[in-house]
TITIKOL-5861 format. One record per residue (C-alpha): x, y, z; residue in one letter. Coordinates in steps of 0.1 Angstrom, whole numbers, plus 2048, in hexadecimal, padded with zeros to 3 digits. Example, Ala and Ser with C-alpha at 12.3 -4.5 7.8 and 13.67 -1.06 7.14 Angstrom:
     u     v     w   resn
   87B   7D3   84E      A
   889   7F5   847      S
end
This chain:
     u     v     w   resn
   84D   D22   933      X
   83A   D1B   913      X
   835   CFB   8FF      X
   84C   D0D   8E4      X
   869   D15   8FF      X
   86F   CF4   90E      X
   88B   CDD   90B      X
   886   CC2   8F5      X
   890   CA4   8FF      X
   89A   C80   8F1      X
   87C   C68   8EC      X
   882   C48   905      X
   889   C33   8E9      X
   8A6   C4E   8DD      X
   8B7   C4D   902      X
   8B6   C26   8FE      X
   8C2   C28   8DE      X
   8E4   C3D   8EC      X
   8E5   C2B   90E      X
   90B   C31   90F      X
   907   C56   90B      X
   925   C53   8F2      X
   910   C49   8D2      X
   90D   C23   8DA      X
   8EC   C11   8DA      X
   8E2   BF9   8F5      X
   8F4   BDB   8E3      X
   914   BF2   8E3      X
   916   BF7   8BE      X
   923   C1C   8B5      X
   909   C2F   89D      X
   900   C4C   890      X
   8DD   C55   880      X
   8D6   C55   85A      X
   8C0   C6F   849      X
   89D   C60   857      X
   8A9   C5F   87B      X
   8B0   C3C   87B      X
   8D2   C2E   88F      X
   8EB   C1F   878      X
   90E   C0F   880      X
   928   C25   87F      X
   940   C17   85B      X
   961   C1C   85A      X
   97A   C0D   83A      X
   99A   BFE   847      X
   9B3   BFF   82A      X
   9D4   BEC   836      X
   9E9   BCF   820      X
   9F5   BBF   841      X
   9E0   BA3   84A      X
   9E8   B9F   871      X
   9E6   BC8   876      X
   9BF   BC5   861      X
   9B2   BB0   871      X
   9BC   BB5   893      X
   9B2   BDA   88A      X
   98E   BCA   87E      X
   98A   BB9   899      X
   98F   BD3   8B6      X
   978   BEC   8A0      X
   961   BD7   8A0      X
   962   BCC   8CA      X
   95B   BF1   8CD      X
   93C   BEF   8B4      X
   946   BFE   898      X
   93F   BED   875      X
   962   BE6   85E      X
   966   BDF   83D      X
   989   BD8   839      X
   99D   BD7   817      X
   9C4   BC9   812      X
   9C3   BDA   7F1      X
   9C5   C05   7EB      X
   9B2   C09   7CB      X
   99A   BEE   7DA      X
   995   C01   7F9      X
   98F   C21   7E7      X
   975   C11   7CF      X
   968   C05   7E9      X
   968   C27   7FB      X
   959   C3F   7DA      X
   93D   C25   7D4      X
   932   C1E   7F5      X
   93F   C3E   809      X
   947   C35   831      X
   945   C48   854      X
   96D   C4A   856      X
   989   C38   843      X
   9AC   C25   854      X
   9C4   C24   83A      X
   9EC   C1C   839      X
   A02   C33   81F      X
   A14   C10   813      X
   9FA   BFD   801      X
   9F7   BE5   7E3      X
   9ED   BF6   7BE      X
   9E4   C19   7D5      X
   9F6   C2D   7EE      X
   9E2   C3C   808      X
   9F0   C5E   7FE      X
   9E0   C5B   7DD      X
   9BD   C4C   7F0      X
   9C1   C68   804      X
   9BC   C82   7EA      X
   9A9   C70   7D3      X
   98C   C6B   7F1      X
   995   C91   7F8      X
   987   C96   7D6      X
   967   C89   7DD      X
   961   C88   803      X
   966   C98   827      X
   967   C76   835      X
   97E   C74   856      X
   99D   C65   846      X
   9B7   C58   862      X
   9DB   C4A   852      X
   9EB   C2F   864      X
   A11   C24   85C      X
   A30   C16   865      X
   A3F   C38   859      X
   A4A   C50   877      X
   A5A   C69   85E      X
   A4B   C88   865      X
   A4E   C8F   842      X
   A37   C73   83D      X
   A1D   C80   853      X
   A1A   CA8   847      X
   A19   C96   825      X
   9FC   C84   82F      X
   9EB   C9F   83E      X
   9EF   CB6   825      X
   9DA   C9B   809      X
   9C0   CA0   821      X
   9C4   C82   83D      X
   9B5   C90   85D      X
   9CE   C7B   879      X
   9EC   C67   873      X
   9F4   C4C   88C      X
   A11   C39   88E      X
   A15   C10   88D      X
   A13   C02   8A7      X
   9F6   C15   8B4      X
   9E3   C0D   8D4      X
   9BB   C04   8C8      X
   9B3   C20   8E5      X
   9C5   C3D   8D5      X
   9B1   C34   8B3      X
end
């Protein structure tokens, strides 16, 4: 086999770098690699109004290494979201001076960011609508932290 033909494989410090084999580094911290190469947290935008379901939300993201920015607000949120971008966005239909419908498509707009809705509403009305502005899952609250 020539030089040209063999496998590549990861560098040592790569294979420590992923030492979960699922995208984690050594400390645990999910990532993903920026234009250069270089390991970055994965950043996801958690838009919801109720203060218990944030934070407990926050929290668990963050046990499982992700980094969270979290928002009560929806036009707050999406601000946040257009300036700043993110690796995925949590967002609840019912929100303060926003719906997440109308984040929904206005990100839509603008992005191909993984968008996951999750609300209280079970109406499967609710959920085609929210799939149709471009959402890419719909869970329902309460949700198990493993299922997200």
């Amino acid at each position: 086999m020539t030089d040209a033909s063999k496998p590549v494989s990861a560098s040592p410090a790569r294979e420590r770098a992923d030492a979960h084999g699922d995208g984690r580094d050594a400390r645990g911290t999910r990532s993903t690699e920026d234009r250069r190469g270089k390991r970055k947290s994965i950043h996801i935008v958690l838009v919801e109004d109720d203060e218990v379901i944030r934070e407990t939300t926050q929290i668990s993201l963050e046990r499982f290494g992700y980094t969270v920015t979290a928002f009560e607000d929806g036009r707050e949120g999406y601000e946040f979201v257009t300036a700043n971008g993110a690796d995925a966005v949590l967002l609840d239909l019912m929100l303060p001076t926003m719906n997440g419908a109308s984040i929904t498509r206005a990100i839509r707009e603008r992005s191909t960011v993984p968008i996951i809705v999750i609300s209280a509403r079970s109406d499967p009305i609710d959920i085609v609508q929210s799939l149709e502005a471009g959402a890419d899952d719909y869970l329902t609250k309460p949700f198990d932290m493993q299922v997200l």
